[in-house]
N, CA, C and O atoms as CSV, one atom per row, in Angstrom:
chain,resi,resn,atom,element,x,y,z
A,1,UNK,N,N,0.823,-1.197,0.000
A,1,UNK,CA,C,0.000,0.000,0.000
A,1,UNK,C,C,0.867,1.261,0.000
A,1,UNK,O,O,0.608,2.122,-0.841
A,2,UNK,N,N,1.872,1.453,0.861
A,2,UNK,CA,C,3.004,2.436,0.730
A,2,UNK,C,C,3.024,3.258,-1.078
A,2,UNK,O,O,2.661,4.362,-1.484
A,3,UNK,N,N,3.655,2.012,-1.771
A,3,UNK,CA,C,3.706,2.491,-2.974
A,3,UNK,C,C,2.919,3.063,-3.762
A,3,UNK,O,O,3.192,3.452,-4.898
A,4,UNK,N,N,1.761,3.158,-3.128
A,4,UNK,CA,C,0.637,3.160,-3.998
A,4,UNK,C,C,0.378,5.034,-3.575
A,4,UNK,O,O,-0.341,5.779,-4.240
A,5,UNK,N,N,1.258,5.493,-2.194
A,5,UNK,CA,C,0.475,6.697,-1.606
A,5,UNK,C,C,0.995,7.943,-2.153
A,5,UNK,O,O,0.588,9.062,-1.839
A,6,UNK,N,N,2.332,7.567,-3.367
A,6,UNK,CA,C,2.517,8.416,-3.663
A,6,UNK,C,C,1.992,9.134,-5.083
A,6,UNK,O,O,2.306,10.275,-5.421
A,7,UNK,N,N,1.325,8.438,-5.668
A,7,UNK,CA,C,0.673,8.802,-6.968
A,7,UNK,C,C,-1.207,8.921,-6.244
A,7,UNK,O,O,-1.959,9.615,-6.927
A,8,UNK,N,N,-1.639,8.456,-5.339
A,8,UNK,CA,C,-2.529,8.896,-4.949
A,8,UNK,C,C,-2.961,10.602,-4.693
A,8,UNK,O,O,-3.806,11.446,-4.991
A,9,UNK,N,N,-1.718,10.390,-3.926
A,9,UNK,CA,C,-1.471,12.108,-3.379
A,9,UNK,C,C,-1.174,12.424,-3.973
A,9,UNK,O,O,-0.615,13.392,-3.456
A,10,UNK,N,N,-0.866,12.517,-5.617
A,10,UNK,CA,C,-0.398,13.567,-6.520
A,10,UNK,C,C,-1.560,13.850,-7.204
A,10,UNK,O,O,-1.707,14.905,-7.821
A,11,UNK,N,N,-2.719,12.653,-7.118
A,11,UNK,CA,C,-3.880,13.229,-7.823
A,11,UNK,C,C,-4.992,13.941,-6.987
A,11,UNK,O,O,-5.877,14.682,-7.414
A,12,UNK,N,N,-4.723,13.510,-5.563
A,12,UNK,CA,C,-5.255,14.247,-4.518
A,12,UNK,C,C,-4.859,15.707,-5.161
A,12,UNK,O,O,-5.531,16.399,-5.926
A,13,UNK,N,N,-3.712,15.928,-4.677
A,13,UNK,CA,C,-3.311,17.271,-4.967
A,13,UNK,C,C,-4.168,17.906,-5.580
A,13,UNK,O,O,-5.059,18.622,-5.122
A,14,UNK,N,N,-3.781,17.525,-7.223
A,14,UNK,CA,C,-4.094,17.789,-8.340
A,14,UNK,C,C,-6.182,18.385,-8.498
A,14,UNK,O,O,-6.737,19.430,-8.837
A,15,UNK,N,N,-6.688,16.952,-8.008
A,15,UNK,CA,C,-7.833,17.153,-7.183
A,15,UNK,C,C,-8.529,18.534,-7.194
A,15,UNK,O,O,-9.301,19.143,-7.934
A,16,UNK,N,N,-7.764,18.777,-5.795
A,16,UNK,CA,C,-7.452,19.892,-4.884
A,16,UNK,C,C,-7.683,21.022,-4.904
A,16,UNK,O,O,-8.414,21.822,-4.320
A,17,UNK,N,N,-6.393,20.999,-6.256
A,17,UNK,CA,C,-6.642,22.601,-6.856
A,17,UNK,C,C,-7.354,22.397,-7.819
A,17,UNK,O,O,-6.943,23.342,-8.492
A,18,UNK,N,N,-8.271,21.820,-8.592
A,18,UNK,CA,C,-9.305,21.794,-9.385
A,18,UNK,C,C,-10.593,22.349,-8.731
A,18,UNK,O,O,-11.473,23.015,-9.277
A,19,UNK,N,N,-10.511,21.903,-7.342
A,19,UNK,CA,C,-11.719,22.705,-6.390
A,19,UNK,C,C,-11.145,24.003,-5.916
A,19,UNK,O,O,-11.826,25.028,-5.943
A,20,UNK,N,N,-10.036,23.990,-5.527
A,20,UNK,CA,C,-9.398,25.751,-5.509
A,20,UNK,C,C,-9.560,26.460,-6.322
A,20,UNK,O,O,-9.771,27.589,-5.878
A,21,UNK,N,N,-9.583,26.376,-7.759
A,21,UNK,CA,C,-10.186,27.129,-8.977
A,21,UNK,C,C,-11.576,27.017,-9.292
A,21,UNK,O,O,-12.189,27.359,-10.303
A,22,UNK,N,N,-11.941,26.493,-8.271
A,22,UNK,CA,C,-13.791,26.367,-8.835
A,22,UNK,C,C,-14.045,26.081,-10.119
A,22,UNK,O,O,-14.834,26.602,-10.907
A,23,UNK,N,N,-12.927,24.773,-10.302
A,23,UNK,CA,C,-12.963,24.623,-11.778
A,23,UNK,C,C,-14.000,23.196,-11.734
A,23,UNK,O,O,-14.882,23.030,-12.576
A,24,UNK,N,N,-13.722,22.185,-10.577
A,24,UNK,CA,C,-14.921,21.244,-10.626
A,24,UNK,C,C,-16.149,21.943,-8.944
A,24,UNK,O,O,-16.001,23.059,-8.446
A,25,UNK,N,N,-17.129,20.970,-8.498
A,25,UNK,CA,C,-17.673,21.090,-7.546
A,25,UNK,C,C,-17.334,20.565,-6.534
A,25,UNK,O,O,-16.479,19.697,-6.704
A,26,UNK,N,N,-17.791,20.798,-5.071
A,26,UNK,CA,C,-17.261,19.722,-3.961
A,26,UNK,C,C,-18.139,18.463,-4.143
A,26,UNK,O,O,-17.997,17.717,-3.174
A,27,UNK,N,N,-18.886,18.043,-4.945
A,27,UNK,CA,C,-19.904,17.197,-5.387
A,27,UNK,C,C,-18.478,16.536,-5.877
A,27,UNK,O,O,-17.747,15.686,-5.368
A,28,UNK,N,N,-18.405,17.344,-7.158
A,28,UNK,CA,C,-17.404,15.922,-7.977
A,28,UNK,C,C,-15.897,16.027,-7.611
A,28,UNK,O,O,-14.997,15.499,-8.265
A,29,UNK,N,N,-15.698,16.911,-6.273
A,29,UNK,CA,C,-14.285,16.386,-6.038
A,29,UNK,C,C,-14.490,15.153,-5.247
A,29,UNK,O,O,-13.600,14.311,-5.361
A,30,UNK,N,N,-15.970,14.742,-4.086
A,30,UNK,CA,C,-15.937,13.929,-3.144
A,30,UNK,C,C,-16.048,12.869,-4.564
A,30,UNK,O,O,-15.007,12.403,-5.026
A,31,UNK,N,N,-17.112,12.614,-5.062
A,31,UNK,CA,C,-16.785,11.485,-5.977
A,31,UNK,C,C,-15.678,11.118,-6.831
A,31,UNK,O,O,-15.506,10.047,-7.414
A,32,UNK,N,N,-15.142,11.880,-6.828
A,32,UNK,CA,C,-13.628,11.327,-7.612
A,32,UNK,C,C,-12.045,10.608,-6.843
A,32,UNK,O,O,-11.176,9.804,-7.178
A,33,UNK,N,N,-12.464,11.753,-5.281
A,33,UNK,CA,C,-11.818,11.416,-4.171
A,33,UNK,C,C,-11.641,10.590,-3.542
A,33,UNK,O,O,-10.599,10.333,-2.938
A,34,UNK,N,N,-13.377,9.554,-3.563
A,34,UNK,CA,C,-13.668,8.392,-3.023
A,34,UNK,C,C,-13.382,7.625,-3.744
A,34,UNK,O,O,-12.875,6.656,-3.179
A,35,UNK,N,N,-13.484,7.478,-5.477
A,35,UNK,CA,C,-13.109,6.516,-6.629
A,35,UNK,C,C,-11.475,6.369,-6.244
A,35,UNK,O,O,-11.036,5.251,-5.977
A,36,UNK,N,N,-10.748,7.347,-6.230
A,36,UNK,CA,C,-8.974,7.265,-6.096
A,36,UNK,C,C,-8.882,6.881,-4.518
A,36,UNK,O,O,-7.717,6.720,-4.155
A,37,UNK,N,N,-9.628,6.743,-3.743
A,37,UNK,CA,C,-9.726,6.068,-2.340
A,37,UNK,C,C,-9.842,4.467,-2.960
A,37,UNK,O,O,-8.798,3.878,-3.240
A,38,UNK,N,N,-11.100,3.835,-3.147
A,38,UNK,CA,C,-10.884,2.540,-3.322
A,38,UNK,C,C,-9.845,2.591,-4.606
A,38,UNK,O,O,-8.881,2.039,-4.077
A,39,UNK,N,N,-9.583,2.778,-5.435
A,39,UNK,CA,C,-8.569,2.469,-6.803
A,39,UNK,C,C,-7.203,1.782,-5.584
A,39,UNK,O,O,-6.652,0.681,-5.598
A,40,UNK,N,N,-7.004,3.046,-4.569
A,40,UNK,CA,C,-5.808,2.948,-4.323
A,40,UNK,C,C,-5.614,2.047,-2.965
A,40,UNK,O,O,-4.612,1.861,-2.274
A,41,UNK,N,N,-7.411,1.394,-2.807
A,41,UNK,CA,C,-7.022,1.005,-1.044
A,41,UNK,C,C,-6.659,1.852,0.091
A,41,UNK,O,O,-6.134,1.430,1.121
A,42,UNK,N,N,-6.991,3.171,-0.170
A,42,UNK,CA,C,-7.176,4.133,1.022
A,42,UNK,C,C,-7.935,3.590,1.172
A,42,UNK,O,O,-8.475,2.792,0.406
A,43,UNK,N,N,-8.343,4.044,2.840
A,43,UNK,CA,C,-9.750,3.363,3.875
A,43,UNK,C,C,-10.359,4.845,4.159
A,43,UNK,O,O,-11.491,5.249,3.896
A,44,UNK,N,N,-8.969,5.739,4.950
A,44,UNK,CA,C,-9.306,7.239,5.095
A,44,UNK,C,C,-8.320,7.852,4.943
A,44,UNK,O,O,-7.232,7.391,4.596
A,45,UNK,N,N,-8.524,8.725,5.132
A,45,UNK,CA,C,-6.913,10.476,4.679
A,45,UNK,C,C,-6.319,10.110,6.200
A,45,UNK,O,O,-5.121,10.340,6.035
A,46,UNK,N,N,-6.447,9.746,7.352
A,46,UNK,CA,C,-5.772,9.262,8.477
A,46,UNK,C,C,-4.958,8.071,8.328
A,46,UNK,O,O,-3.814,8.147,8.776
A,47,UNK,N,N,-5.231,7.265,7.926
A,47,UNK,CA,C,-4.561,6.059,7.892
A,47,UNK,C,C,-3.239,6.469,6.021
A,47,UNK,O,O,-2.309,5.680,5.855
A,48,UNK,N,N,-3.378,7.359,5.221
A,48,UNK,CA,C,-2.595,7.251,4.326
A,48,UNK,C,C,-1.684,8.251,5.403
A,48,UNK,O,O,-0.543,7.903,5.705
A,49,UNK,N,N,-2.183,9.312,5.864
A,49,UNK,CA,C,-1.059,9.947,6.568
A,49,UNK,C,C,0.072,9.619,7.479
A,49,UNK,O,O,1.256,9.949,7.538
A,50,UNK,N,N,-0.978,8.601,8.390
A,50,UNK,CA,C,0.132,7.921,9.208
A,50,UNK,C,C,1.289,6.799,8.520
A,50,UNK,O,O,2.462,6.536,8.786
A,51,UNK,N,N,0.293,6.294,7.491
A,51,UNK,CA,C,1.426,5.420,6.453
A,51,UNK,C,C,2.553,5.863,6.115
A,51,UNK,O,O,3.598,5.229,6.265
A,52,UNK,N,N,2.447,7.269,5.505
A,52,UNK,CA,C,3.115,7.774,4.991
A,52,UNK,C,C,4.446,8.671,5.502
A,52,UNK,O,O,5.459,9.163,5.005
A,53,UNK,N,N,3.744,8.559,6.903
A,53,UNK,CA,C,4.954,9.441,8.004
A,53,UNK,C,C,6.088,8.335,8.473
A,53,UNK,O,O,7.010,8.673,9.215
């Protein structure tokens, strides 16, 4: 799972600022957020953080 947290979080990011530009909605950032959650075997944003520390 490790390997997996770093291309997660780059689309997190990426995500991110797509809702920082009010370029998508918080509608379709949660659905896209949750799709790259199971894709990647996140459970929650707590458990990739602590992974990742």
């Amino acid at each position: 799972m490790k390997q997996n947290l770093i291309p997660y979080s780059m689309q997190i990011a990426m995500l991110k600022q797509l809702l920082t530009r009010k370029l998508i909605t918080e509608k379709e950032y949660y659905m896209v957020k949750n799709k790259l959650m199971k894709e990647y075997g996140v459970i929650s944003d707590i458990t990739s953080w602590i992974v990742f520390q």
